[in-house]
Kinemage of the C-alpha trace (Angstrom):
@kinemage 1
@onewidth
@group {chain A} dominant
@subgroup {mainchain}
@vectorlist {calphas} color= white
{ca unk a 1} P 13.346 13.920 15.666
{ca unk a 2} L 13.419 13.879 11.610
{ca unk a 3} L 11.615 11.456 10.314
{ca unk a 4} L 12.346 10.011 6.497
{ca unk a 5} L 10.532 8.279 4.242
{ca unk a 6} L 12.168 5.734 1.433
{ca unk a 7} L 10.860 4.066 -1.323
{ca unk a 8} L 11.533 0.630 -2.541
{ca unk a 9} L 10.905 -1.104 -5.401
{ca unk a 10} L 9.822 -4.350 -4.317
{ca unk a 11} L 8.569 -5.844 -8.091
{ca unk a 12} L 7.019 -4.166 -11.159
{ca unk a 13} L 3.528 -5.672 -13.033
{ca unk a 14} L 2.782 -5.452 -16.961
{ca unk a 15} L 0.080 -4.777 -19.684
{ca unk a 16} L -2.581 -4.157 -16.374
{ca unk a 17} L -5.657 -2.050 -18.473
{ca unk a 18} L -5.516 1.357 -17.458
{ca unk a 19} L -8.968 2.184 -16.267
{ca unk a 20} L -8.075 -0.521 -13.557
{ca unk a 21} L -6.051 2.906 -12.209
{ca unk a 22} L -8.032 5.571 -13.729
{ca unk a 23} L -11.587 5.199 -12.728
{ca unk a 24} L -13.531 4.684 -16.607
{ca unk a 25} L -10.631 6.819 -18.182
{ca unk a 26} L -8.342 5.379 -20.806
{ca unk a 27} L -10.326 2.179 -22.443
{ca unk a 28} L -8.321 -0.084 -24.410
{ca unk a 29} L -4.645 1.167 -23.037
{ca unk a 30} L -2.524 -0.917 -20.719
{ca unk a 31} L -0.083 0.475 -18.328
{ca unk a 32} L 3.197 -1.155 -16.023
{ca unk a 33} L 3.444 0.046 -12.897
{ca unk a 34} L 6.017 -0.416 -9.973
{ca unk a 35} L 5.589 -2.498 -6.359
{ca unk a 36} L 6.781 0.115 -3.786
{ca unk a 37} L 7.340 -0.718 -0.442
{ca unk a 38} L 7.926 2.482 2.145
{ca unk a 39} L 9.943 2.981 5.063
{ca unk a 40} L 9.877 5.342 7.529
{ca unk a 41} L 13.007 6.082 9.236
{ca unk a 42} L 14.049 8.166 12.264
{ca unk a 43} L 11.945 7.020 15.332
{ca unk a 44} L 13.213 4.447 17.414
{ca unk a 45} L 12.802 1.351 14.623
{ca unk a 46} L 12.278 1.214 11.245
{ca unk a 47} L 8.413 1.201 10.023
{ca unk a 48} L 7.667 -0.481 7.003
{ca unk a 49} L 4.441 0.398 5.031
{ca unk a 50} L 3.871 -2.482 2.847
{ca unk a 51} L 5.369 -5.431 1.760
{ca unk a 52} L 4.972 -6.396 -1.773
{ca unk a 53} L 3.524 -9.625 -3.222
{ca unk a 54} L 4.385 -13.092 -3.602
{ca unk a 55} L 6.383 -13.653 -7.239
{ca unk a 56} L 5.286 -17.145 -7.219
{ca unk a 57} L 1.684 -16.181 -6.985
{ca unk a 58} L 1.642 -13.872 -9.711
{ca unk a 59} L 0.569 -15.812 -12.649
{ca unk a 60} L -0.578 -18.857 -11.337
{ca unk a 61} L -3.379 -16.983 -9.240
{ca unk a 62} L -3.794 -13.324 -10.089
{ca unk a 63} L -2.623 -14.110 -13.729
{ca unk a 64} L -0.548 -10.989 -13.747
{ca unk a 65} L 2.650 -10.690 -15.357
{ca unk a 66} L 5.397 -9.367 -12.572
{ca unk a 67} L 9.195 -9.291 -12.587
{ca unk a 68} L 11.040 -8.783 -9.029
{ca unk a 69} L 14.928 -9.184 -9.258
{ca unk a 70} L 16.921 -10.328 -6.138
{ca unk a 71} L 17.703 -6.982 -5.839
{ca unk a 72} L 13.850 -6.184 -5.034
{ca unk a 73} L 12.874 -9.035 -2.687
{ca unk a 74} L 11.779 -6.674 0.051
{ca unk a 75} L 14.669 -8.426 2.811
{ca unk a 76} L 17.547 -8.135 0.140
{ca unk a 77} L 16.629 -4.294 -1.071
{ca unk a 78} L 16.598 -3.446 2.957
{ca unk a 79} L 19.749 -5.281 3.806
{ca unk a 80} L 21.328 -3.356 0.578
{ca unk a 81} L 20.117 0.023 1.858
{ca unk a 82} L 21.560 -0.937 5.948
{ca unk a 83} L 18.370 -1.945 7.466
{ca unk a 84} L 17.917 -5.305 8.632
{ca unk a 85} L 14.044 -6.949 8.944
{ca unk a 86} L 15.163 -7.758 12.055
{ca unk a 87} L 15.150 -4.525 13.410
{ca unk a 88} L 11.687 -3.735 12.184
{ca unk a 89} L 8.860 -3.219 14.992
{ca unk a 90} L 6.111 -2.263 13.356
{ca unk a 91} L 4.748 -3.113 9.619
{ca unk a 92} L 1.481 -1.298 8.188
{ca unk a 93} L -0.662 -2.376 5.382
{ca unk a 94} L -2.465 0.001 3.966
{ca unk a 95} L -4.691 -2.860 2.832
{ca unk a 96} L -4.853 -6.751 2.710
{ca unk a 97} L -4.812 -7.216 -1.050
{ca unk a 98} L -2.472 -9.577 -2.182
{ca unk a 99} L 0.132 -6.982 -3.674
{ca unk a 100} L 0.650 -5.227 -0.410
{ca unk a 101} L 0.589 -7.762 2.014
{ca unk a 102} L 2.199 -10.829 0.801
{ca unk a 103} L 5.555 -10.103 2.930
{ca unk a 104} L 4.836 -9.747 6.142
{ca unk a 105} L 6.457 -12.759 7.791
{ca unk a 106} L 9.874 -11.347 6.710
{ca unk a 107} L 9.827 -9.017 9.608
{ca unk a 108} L 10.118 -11.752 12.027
{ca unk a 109} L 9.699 -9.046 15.388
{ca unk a 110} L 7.250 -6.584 14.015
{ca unk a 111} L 3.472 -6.344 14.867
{ca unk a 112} L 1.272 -5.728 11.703
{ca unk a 113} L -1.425 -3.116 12.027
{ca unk a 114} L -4.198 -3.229 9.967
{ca unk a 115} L -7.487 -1.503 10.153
{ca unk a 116} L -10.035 -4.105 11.584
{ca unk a 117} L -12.647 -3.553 9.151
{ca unk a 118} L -9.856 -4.545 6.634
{ca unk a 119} L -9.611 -7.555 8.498
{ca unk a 120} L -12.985 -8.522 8.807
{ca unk a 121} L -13.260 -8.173 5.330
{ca unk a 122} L -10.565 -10.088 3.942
{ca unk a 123} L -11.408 -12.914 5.660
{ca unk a 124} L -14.837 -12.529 4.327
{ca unk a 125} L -14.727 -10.132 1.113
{ca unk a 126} L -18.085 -10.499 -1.445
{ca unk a 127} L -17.377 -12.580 -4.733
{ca unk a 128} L -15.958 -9.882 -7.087
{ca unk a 129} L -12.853 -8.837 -4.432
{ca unk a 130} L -12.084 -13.040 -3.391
{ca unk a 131} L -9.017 -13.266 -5.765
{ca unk a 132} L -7.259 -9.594 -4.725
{ca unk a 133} L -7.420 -10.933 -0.891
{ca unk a 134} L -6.512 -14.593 -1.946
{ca unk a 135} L -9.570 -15.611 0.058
{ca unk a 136} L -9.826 -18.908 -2.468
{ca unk a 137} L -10.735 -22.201 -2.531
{ca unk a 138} L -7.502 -24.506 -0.677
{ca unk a 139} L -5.381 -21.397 -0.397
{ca unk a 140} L -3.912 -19.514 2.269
{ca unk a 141} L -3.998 -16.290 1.804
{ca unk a 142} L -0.052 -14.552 2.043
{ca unk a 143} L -0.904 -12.126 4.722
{ca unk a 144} L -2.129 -15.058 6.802
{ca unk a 145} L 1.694 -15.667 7.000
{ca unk a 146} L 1.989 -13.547 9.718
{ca unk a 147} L -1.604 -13.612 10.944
{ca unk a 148} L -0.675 -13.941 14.348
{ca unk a 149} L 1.085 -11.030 14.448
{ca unk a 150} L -1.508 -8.477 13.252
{ca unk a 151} L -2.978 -5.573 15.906
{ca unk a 152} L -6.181 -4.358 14.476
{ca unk a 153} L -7.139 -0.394 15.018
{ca unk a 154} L -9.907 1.058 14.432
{ca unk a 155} L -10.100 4.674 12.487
{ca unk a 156} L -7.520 7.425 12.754
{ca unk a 157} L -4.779 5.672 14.981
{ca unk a 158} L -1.104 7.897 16.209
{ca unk a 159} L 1.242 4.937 15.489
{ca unk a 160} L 4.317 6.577 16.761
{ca unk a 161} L 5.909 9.948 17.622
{ca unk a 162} L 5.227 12.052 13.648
{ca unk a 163} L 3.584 8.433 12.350
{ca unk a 164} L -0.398 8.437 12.248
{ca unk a 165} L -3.062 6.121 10.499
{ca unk a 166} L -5.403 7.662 8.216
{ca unk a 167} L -8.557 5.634 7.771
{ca unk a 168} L -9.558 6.203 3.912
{ca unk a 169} L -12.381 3.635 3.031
{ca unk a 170} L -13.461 3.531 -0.382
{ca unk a 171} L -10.778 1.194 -2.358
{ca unk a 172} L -11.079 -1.572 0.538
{ca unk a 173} L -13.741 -1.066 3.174
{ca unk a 174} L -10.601 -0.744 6.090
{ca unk a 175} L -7.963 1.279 3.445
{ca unk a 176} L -5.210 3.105 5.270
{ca unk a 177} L -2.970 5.660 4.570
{ca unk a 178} L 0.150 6.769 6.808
{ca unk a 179} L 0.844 10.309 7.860
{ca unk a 180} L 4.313 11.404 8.282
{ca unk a 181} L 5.667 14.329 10.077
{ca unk a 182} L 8.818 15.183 7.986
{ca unk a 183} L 11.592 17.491 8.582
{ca unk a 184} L 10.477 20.315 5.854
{ca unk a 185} L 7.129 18.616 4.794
{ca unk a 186} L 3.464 16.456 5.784
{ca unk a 187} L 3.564 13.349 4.117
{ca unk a 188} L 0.989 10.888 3.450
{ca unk a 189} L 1.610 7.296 2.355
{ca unk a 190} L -1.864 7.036 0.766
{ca unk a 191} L -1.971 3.109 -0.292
{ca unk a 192} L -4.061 2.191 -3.058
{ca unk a 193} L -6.606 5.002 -2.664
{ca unk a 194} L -4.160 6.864 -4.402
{ca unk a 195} L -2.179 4.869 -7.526
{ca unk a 196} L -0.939 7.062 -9.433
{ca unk a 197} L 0.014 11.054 -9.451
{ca unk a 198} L -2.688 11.344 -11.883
{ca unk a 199} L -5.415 10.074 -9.913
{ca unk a 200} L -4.812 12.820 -7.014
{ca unk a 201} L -4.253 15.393 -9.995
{ca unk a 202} L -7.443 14.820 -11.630
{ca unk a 203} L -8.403 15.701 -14.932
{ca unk a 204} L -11.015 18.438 -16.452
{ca unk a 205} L -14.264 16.197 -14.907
{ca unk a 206} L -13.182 15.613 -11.458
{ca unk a 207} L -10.105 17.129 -9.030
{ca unk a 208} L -9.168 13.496 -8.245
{ca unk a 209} L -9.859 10.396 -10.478
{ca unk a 210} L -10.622 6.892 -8.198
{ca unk a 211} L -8.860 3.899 -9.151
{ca unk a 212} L -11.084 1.287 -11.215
{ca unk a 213} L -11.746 -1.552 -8.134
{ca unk a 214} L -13.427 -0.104 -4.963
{ca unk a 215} L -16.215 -1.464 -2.508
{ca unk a 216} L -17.681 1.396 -1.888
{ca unk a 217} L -17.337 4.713 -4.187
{ca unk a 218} L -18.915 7.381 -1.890
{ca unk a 219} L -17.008 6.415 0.815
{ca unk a 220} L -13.678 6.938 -1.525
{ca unk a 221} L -15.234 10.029 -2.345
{ca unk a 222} L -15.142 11.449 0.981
{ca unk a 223} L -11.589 10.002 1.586
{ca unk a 224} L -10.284 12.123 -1.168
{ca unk a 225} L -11.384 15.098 0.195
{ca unk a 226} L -10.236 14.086 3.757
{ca unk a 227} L -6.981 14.041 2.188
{ca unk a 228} L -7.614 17.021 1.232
{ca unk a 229} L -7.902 18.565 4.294
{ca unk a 230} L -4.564 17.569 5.880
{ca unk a 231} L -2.651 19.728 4.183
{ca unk a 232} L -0.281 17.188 2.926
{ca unk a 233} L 2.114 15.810 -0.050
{ca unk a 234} L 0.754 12.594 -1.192
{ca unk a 235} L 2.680 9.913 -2.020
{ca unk a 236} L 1.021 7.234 -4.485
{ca unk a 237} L 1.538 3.475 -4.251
{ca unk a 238} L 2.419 2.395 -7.798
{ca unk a 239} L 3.968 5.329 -9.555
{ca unk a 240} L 7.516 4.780 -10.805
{ca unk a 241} L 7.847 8.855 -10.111
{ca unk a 242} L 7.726 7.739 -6.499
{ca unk a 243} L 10.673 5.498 -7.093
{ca unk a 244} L 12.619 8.225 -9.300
{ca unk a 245} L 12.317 10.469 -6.461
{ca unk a 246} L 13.058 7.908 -3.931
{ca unk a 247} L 13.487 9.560 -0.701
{ca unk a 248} L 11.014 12.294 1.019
{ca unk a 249} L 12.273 14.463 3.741
């Protein structure tokens, strides 16, 4: 079996401030990153790892300033590259925040797994984290879409034959990443505790650099050096170089 990953560009956001990404690092820039949803291709169906957000949403509640052609709604850009949501069995979210979640109810046969702290959480989150899981006043949140369809786990999880669930707190309490057995190469899908290239890279201070919203900062700590330890090639989840590259075999 040779398992594939793709890489989908499922929207792009403007003018966020940078040290949203790059934990205290680069005050009074602004950045535009990409909406990348994965797929992982070669088992018996077509896994997708995150779906993208809702364009309607954008402004109105997160007040964030995103473009998504037809050509990146999540069902066209799969239909364009021969998969059909249809065929889809399983869908991971490597978190419940709005961005990566907002989808899932276009994959009308899949179950959704999600970490159940994650879970727990969204449905709950403190104050300050309310708006990123759409847990608002008269609003639904998008993931609740496809509530019904979500299997919780609990830690490291195998998924599939090559496919297993990383538990990497830190960003969200029940964050996720998705290791993949390649052909040549160890992949990990590392969600949103890992943005950008530069935040695995590091800088002169640190080896990696945290993104700027987390619940709990020693826990992302010790995620990052998990990581670490599996001997892998991570992917980020909003770095157009992911999209540039495209596929990973």
């Amino acid at each position: 079996m040779s398992l594939t990953i793709r890489a989908f560009s499922v929207g792009r956001v403007f003018g966020l401030p940078k040290p949203s990404f790059t934990y205290l690092r680069g005050w009074g820039d602004t950045m535009d990153l990409p909406l990348i949803m994965f797929v992982i291709e070669g088992g018996d169906a077509p896994v997708v790892v995150d779906t993208g957000a809702d364009l309607s949403r954008a402004w109105d509640t997160h007040r964030i300033k995103m473009e998504q052609t037809v050509e990146e709604r999540p069902e066209v850009a799969l239909r364009s590259a021969g998969i059909n949501p249809d065929d889809v069995r399983l869908v991971v979210n490597t978190h419940l925040h709005w961005d990566h979640s907002s989808n899932n109810h276009l994959f009308p046969n899949a179950r959704v797994v999600v970490q159940q702290r994650e879970l727990d959480f969204a449905r709950q989150p403190v104050p300050w984290h309310c708006r990123q899981f759409e847990a608002l006043p008269d609003m639904d949140a998008a993931w609740q879409r496809a509530e019904d369809k979500i299997v919780p786990v609990d830690g490291d999880t195998e998924l599939a034959p090559g496919i297993t669930l990383v538990a990497l707190p830190g960003h969200t309490p029940g964050s996720q990443g998705v290791l993949v057995e390649a052909d040549t190469t160890r992949y990990l899908i590392a969600g949103d505790c890992v943005y950008l290239y530069d935040n695995w890279e590091g800088d002169a201070e640190a080896d990696h650099i945290p993104v700027g919203l987390f619940t709990d900062l020693v826990a992302y700590h010790e995620s990052l050096l998990k990581i670490e330890a599996l001997d892998c090639e991570v992917i980020p989840s909003h770095d157009f170089r992911v999209l540039e590259r495209s596929i990973f075999k």
